[in-house]
Backbone atoms as SQL, in Angstrom:
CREATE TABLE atoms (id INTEGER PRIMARY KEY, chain TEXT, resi INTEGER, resn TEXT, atom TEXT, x REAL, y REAL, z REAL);
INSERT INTO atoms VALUES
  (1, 'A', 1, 'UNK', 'N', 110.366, 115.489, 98.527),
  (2, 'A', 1, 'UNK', 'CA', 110.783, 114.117, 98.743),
  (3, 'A', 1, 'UNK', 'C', 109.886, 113.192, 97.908),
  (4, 'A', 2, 'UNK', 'N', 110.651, 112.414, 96.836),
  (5, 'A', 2, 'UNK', 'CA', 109.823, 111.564, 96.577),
  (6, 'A', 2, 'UNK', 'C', 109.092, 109.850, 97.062),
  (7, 'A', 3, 'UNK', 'N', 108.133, 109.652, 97.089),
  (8, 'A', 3, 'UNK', 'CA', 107.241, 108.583, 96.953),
  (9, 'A', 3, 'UNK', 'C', 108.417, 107.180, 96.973),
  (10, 'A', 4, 'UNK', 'N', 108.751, 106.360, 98.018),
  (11, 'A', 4, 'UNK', 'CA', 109.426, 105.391, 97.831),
  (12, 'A', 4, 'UNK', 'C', 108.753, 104.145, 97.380),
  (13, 'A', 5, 'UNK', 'N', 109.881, 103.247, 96.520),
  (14, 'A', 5, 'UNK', 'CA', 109.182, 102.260, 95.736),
  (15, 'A', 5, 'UNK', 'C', 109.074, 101.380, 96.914),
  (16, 'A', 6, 'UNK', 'N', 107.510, 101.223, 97.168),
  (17, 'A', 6, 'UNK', 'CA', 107.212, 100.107, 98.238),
  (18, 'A', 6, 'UNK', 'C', 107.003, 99.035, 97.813),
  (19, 'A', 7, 'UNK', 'N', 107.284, 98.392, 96.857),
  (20, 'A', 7, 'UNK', 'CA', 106.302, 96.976, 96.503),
  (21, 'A', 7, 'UNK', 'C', 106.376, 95.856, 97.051),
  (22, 'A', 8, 'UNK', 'N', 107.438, 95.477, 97.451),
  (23, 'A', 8, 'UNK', 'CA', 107.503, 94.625, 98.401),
  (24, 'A', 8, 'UNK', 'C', 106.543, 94.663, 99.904),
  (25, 'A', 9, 'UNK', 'N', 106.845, 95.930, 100.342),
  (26, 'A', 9, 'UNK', 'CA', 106.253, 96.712, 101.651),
  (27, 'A', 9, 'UNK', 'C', 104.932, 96.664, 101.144),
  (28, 'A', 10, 'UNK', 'N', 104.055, 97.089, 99.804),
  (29, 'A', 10, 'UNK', 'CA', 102.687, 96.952, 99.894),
  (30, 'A', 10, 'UNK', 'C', 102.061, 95.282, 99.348),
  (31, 'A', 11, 'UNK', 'N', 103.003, 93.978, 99.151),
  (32, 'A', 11, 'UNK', 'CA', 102.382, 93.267, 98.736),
  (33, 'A', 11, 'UNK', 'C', 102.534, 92.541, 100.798),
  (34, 'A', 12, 'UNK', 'N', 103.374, 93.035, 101.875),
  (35, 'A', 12, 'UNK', 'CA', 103.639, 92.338, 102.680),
  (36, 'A', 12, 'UNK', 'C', 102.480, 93.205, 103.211),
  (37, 'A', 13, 'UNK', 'N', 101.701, 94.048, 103.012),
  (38, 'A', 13, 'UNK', 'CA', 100.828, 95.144, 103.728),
  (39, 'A', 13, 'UNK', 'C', 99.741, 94.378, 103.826),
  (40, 'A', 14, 'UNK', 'N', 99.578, 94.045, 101.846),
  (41, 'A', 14, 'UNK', 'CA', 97.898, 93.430, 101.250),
  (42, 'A', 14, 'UNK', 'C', 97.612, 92.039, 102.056),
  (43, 'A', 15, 'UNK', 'N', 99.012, 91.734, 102.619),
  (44, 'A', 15, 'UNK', 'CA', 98.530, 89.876, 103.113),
  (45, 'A', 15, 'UNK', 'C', 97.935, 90.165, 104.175),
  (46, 'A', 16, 'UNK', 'N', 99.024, 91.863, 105.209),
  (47, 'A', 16, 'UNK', 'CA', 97.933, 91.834, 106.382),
  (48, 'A', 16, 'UNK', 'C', 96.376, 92.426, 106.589),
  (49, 'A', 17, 'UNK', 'N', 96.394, 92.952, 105.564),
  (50, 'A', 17, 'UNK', 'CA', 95.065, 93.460, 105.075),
  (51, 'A', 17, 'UNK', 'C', 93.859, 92.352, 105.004),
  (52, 'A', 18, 'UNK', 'N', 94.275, 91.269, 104.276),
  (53, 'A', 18, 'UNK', 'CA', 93.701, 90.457, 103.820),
  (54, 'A', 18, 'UNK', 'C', 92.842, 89.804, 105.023),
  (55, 'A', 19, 'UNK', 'N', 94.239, 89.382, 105.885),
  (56, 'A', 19, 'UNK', 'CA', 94.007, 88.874, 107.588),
  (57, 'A', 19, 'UNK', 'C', 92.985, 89.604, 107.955),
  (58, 'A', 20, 'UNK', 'N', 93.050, 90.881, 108.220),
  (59, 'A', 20, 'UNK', 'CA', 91.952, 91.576, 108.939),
  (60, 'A', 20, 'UNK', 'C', 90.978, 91.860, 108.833),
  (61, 'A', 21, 'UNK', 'N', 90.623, 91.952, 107.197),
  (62, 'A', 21, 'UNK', 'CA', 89.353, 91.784, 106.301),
  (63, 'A', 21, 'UNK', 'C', 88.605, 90.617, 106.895),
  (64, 'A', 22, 'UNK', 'N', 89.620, 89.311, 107.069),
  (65, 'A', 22, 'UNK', 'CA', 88.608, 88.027, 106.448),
  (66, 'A', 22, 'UNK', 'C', 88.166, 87.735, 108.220),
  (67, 'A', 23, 'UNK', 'N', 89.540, 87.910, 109.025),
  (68, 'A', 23, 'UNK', 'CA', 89.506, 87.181, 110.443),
  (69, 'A', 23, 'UNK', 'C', 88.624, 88.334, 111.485),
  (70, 'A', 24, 'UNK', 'N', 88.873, 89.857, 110.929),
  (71, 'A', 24, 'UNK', 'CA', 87.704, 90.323, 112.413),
  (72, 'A', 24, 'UNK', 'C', 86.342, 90.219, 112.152),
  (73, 'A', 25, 'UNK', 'N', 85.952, 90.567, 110.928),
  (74, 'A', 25, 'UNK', 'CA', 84.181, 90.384, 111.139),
  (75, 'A', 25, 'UNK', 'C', 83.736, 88.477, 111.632),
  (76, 'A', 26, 'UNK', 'N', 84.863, 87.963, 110.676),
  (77, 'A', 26, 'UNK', 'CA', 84.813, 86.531, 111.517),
  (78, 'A', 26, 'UNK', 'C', 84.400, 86.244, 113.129),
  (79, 'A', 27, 'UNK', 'N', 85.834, 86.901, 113.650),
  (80, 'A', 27, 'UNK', 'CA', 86.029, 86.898, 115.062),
  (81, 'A', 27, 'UNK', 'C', 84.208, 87.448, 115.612),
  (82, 'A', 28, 'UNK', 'N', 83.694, 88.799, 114.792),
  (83, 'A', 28, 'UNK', 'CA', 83.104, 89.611, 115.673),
  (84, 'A', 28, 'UNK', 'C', 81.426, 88.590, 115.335),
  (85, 'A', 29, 'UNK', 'N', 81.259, 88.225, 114.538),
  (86, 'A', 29, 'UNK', 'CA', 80.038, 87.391, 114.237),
  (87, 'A', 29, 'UNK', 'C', 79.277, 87.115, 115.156),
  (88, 'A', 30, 'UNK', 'N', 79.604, 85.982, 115.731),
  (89, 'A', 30, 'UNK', 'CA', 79.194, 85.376, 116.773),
  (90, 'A', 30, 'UNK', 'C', 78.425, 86.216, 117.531),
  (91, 'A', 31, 'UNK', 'N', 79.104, 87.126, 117.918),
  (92, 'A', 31, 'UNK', 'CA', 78.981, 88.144, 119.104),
  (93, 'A', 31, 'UNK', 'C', 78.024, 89.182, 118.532),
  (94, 'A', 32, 'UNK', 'N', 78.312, 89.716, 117.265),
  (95, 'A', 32, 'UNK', 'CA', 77.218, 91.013, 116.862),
  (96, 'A', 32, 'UNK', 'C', 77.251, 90.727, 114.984),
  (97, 'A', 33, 'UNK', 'N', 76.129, 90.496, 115.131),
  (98, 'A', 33, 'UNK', 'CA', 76.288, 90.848, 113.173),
  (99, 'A', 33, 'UNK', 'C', 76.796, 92.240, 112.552),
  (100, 'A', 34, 'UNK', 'N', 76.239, 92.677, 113.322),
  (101, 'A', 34, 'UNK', 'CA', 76.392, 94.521, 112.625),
  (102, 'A', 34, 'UNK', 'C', 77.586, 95.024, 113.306),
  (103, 'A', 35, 'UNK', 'N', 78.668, 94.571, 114.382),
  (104, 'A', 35, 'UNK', 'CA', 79.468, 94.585, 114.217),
  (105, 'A', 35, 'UNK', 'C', 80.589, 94.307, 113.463),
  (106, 'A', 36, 'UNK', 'N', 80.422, 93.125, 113.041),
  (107, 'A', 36, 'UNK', 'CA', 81.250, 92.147, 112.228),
  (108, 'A', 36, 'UNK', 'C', 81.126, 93.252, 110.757),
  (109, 'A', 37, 'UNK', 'N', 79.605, 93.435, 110.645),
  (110, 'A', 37, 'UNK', 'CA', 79.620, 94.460, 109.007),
  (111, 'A', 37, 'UNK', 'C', 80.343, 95.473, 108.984),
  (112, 'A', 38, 'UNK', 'N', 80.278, 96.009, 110.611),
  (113, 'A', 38, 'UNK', 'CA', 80.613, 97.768, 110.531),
  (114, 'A', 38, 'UNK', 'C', 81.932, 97.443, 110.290),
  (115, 'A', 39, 'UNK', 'N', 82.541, 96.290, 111.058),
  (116, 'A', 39, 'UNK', 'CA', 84.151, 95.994, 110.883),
  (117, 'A', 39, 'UNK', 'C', 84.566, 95.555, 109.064),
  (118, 'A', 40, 'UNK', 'N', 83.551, 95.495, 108.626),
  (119, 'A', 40, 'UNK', 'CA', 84.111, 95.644, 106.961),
  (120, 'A', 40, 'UNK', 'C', 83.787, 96.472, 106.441),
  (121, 'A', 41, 'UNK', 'N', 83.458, 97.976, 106.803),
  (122, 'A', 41, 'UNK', 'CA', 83.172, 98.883, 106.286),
  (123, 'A', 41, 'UNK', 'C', 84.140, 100.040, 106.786),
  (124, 'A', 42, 'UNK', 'N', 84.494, 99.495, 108.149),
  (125, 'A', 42, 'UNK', 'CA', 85.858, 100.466, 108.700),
  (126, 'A', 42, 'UNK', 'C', 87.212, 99.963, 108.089),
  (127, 'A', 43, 'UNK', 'N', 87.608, 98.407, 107.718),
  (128, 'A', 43, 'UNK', 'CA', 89.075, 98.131, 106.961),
  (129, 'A', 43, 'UNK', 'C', 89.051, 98.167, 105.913),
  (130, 'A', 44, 'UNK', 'N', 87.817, 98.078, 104.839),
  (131, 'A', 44, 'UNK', 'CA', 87.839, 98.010, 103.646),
  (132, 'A', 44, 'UNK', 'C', 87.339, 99.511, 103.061),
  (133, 'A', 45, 'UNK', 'N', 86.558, 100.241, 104.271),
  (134, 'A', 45, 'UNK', 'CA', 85.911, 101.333, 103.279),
  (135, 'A', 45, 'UNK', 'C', 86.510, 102.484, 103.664),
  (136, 'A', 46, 'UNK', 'N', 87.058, 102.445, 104.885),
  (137, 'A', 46, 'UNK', 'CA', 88.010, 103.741, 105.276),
  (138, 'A', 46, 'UNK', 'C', 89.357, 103.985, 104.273),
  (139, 'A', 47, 'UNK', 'N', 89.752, 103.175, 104.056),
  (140, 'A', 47, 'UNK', 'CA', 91.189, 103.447, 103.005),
  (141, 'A', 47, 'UNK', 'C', 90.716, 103.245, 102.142),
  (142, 'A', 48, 'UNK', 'N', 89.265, 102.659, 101.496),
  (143, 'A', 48, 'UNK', 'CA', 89.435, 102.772, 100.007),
  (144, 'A', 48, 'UNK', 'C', 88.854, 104.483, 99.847),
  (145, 'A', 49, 'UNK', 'N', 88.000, 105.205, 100.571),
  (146, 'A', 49, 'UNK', 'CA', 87.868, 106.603, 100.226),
  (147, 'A', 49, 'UNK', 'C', 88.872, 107.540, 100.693),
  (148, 'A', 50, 'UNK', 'N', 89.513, 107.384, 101.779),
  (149, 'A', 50, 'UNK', 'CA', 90.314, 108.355, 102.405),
  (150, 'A', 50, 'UNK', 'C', 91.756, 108.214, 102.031),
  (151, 'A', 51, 'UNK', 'N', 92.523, 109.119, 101.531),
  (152, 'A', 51, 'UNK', 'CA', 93.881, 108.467, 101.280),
  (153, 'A', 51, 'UNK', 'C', 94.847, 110.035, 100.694),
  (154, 'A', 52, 'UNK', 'N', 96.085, 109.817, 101.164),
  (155, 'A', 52, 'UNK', 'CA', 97.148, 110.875, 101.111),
  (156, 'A', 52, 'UNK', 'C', 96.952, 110.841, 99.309),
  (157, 'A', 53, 'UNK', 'N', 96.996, 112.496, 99.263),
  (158, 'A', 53, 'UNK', 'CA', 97.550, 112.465, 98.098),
  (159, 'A', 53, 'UNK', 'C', 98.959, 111.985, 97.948),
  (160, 'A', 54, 'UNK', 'N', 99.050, 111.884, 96.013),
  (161, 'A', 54, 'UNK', 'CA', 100.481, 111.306, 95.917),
  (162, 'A', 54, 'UNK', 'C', 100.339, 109.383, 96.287),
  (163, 'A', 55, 'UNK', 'N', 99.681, 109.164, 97.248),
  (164, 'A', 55, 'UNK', 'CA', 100.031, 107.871, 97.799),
  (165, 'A', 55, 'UNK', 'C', 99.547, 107.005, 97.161),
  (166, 'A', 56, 'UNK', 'N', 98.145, 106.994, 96.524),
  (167, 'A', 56, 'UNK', 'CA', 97.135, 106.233, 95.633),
  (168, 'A', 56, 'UNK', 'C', 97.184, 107.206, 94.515),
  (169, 'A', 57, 'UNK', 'N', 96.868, 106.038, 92.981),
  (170, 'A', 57, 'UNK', 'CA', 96.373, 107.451, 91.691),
  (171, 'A', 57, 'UNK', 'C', 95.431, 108.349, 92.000),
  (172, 'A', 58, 'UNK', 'N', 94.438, 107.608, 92.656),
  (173, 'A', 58, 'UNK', 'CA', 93.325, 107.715, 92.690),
  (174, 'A', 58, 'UNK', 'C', 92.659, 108.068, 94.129),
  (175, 'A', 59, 'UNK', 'N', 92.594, 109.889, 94.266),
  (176, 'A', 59, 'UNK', 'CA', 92.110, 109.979, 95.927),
  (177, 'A', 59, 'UNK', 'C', 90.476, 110.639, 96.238),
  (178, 'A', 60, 'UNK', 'N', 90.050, 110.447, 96.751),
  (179, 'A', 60, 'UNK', 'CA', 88.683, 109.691, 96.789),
  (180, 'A', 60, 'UNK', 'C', 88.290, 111.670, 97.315),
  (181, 'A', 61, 'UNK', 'N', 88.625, 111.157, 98.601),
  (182, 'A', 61, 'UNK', 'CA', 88.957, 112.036, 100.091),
  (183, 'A', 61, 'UNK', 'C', 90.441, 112.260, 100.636),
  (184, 'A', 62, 'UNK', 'N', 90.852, 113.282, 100.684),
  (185, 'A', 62, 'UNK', 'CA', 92.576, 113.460, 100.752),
  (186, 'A', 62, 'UNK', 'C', 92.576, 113.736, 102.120),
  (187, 'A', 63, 'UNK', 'N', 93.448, 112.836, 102.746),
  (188, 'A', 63, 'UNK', 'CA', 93.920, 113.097, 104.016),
  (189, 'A', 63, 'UNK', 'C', 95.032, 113.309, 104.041),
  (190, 'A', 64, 'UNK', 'N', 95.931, 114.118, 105.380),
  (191, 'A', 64, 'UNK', 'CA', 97.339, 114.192, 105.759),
  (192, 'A', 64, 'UNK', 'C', 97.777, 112.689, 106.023),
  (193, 'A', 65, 'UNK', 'N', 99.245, 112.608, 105.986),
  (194, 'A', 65, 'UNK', 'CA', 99.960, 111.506, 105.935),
  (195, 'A', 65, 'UNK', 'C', 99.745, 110.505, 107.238),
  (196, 'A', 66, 'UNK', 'N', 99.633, 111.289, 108.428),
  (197, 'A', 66, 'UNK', 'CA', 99.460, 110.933, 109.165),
  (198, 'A', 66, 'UNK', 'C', 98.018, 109.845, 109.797),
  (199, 'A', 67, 'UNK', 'N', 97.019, 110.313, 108.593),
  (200, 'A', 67, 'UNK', 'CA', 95.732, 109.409, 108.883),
  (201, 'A', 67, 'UNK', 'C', 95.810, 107.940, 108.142),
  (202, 'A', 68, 'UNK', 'N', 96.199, 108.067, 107.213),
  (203, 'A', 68, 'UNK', 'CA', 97.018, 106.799, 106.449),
  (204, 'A', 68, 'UNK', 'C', 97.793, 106.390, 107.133),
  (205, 'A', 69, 'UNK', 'N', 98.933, 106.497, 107.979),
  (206, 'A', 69, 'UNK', 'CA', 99.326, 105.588, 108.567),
  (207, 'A', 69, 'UNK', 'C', 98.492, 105.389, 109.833),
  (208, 'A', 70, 'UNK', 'N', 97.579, 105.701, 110.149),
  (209, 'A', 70, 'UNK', 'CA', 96.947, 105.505, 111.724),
  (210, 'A', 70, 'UNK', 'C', 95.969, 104.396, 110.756),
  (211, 'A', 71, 'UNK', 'N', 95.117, 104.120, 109.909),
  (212, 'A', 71, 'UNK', 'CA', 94.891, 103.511, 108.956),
  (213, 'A', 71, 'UNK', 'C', 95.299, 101.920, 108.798),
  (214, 'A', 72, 'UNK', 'N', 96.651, 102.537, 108.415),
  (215, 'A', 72, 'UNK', 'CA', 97.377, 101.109, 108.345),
  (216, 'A', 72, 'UNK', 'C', 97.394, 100.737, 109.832),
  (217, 'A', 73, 'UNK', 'N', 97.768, 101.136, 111.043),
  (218, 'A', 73, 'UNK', 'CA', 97.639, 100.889, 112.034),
  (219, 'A', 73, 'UNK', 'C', 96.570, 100.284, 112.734),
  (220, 'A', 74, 'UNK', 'N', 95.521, 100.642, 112.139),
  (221, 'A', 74, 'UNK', 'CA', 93.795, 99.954, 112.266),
  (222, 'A', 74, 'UNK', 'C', 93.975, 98.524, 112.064),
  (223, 'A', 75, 'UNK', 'N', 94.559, 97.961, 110.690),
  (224, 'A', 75, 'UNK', 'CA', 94.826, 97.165, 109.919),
  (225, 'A', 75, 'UNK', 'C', 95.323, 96.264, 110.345),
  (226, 'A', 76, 'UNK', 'N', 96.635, 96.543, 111.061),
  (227, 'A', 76, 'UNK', 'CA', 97.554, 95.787, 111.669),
  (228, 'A', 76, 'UNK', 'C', 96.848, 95.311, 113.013),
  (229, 'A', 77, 'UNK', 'N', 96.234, 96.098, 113.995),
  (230, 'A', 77, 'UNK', 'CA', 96.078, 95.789, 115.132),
  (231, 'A', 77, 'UNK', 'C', 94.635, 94.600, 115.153),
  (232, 'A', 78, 'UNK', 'N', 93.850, 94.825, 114.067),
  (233, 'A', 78, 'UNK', 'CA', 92.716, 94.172, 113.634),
  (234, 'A', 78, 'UNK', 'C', 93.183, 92.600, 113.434),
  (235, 'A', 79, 'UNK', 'N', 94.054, 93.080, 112.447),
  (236, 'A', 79, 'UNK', 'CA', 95.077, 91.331, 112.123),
  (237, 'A', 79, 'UNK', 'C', 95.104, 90.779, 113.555),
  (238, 'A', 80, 'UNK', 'N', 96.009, 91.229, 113.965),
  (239, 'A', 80, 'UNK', 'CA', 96.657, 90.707, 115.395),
  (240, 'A', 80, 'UNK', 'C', 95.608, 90.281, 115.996),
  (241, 'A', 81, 'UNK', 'N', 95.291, 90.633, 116.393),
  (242, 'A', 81, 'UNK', 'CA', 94.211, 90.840, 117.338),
  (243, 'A', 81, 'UNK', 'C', 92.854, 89.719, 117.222),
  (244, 'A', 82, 'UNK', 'N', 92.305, 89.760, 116.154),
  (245, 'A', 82, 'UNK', 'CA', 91.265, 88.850, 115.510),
  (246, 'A', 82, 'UNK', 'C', 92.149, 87.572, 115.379),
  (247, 'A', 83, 'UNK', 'N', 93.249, 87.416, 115.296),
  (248, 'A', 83, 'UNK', 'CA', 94.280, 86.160, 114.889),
  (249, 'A', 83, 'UNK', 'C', 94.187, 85.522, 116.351),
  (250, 'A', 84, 'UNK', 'N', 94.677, 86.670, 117.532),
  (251, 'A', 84, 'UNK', 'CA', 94.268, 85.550, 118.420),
  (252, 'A', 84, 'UNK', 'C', 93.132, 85.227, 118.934),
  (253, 'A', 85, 'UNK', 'N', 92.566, 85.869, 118.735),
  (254, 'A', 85, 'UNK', 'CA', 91.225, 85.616, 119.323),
  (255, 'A', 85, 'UNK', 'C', 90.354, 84.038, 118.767),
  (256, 'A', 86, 'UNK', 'N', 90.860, 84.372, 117.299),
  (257, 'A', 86, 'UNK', 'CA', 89.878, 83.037, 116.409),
  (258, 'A', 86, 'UNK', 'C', 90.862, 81.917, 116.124),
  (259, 'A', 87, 'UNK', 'N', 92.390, 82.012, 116.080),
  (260, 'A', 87, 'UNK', 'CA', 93.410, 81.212, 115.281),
  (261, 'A', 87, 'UNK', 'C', 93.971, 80.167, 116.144),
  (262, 'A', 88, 'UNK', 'N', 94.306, 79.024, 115.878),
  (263, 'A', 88, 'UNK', 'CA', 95.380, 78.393, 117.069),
  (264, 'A', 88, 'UNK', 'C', 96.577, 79.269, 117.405),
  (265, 'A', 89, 'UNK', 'N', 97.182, 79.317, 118.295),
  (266, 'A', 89, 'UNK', 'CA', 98.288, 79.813, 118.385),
  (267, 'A', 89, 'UNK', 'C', 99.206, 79.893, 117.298),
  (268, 'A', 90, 'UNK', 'N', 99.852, 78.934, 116.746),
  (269, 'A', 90, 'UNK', 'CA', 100.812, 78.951, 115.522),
  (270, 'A', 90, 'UNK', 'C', 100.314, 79.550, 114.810),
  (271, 'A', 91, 'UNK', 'N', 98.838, 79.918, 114.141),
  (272, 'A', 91, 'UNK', 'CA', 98.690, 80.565, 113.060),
  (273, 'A', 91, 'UNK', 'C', 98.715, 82.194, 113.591),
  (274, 'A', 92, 'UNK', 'N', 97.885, 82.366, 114.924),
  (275, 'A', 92, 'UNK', 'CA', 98.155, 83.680, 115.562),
  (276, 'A', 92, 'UNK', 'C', 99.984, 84.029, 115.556),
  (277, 'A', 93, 'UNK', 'N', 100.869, 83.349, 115.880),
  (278, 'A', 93, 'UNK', 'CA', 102.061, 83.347, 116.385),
  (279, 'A', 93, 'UNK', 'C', 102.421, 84.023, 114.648),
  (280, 'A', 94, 'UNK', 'N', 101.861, 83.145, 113.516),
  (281, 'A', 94, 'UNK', 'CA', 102.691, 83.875, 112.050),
  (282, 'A', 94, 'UNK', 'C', 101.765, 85.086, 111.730),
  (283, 'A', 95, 'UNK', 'N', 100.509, 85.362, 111.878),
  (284, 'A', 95, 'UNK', 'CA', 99.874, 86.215, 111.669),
  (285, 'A', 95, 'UNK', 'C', 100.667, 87.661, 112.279),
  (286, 'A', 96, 'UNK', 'N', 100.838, 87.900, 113.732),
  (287, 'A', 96, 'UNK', 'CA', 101.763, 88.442, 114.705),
  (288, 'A', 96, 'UNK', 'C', 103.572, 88.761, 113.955),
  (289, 'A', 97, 'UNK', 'N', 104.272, 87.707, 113.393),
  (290, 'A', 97, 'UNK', 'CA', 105.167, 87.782, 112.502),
  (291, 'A', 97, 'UNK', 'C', 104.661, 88.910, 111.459),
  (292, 'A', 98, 'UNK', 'N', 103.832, 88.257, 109.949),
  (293, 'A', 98, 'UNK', 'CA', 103.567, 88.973, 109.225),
  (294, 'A', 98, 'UNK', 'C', 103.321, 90.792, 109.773),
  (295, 'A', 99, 'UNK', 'N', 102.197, 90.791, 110.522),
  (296, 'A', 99, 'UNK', 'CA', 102.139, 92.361, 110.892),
  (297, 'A', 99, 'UNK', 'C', 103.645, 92.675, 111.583),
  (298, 'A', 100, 'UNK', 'N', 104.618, 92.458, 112.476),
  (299, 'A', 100, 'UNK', 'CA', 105.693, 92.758, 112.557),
  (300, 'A', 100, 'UNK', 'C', 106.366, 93.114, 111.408),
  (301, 'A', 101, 'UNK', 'N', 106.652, 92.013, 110.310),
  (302, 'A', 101, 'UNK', 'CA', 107.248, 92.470, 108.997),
  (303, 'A', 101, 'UNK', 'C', 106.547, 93.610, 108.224),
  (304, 'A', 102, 'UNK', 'N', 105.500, 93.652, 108.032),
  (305, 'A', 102, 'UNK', 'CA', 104.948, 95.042, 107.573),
  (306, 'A', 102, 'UNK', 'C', 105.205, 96.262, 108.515),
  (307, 'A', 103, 'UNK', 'N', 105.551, 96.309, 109.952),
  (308, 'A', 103, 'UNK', 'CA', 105.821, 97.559, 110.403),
  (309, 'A', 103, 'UNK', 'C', 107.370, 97.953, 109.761),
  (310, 'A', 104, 'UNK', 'N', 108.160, 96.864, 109.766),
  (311, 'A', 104, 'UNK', 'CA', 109.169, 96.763, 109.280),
  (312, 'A', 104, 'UNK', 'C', 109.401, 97.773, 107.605),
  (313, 'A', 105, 'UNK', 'N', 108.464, 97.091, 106.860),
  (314, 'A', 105, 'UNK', 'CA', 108.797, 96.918, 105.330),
  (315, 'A', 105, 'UNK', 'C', 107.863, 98.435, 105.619),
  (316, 'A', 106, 'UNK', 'N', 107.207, 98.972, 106.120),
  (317, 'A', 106, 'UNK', 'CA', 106.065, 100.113, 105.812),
  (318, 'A', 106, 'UNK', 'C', 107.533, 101.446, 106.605),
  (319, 'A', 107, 'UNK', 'N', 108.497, 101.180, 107.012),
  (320, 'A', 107, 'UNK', 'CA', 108.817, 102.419, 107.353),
  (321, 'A', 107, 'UNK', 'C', 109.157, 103.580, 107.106),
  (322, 'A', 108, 'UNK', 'N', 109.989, 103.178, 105.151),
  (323, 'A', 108, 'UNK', 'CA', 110.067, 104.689, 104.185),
  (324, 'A', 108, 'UNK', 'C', 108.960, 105.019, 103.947),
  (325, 'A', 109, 'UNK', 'N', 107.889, 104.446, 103.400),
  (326, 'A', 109, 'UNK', 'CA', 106.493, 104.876, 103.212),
  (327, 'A', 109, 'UNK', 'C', 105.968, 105.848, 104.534),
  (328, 'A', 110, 'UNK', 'N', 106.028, 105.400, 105.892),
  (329, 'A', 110, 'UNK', 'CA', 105.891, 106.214, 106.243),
  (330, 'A', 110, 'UNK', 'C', 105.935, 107.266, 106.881),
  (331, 'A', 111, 'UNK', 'N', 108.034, 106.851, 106.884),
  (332, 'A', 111, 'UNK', 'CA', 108.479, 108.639, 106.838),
  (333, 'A', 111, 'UNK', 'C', 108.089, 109.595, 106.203),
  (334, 'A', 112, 'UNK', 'N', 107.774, 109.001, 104.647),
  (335, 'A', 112, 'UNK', 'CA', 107.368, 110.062, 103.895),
  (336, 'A', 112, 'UNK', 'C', 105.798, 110.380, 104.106),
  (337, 'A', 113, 'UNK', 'N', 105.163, 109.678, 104.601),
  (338, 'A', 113, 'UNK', 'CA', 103.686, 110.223, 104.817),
  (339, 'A', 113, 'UNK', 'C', 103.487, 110.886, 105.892),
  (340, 'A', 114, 'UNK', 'N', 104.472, 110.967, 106.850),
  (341, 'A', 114, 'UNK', 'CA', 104.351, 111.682, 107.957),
  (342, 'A', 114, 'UNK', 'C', 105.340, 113.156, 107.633),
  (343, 'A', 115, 'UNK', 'N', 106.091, 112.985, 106.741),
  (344, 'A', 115, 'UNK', 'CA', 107.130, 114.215, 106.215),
  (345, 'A', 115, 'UNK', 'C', 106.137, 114.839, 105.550),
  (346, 'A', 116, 'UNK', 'N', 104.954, 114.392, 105.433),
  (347, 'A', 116, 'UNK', 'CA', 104.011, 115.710, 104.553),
  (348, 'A', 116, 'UNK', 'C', 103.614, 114.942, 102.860),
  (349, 'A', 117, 'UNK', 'N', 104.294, 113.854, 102.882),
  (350, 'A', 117, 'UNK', 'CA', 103.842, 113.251, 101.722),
  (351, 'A', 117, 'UNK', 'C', 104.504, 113.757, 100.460);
């Protein structure tokens, strides 16, 4: 099975990525510094070494399909999650949207990462 063209699905991925990068160590600050770090070393450094073959050119550490999407799942719930915690509602309320649309737009991607890649 081949690799479906996600691009849409990975530029709607990178926005929630982005969210979770910038808003949990945010969120976690206050509360723990070295939390807030470890939390940019678990969204940013876990998928940049670990990753399905086939899925990236470039695989660091090869995992089954299935850890990549638990991954993205990190990602998403981080978004959410840090959105309400730190955001007014309306921005939590589109943040909550966006990760919805990426479960959406991520689902050939990851039939096929769970089909074995």
């Amino acid at each position: 099975m081949d690799r479906p063209d996600d691009r849409r699905a990975s530029a709607v991925r990178f926005a929630t990525e982005l969210v979770a990068w910038i808003a949990t160590p945010w969120a976690l600050w206050p509360y723990s510094w070295p939390l807030a770090v470890l939390s940019v070393v678990v969204l940013i450094g876990l998928p940049a070494v670990f990753s399905t073959p086939g899925d990236k050119a470039h695989v660091v550490v090869a995992v089954p399909g299935w850890a990549t999407v638990l991954l993205v799942l990190l990602q998403l719930v981080a978004a959410v999650v840090a959105s309400w915690w730190l955001m007014p509602v309306w921005a939590a309320v589109l943040v909550s949207l966006l990760a919805a649309a990426t479960l959406v737009t991520e689902v050939p991607r990851t039939r096929w990462l769970l089909a074995g890649g």
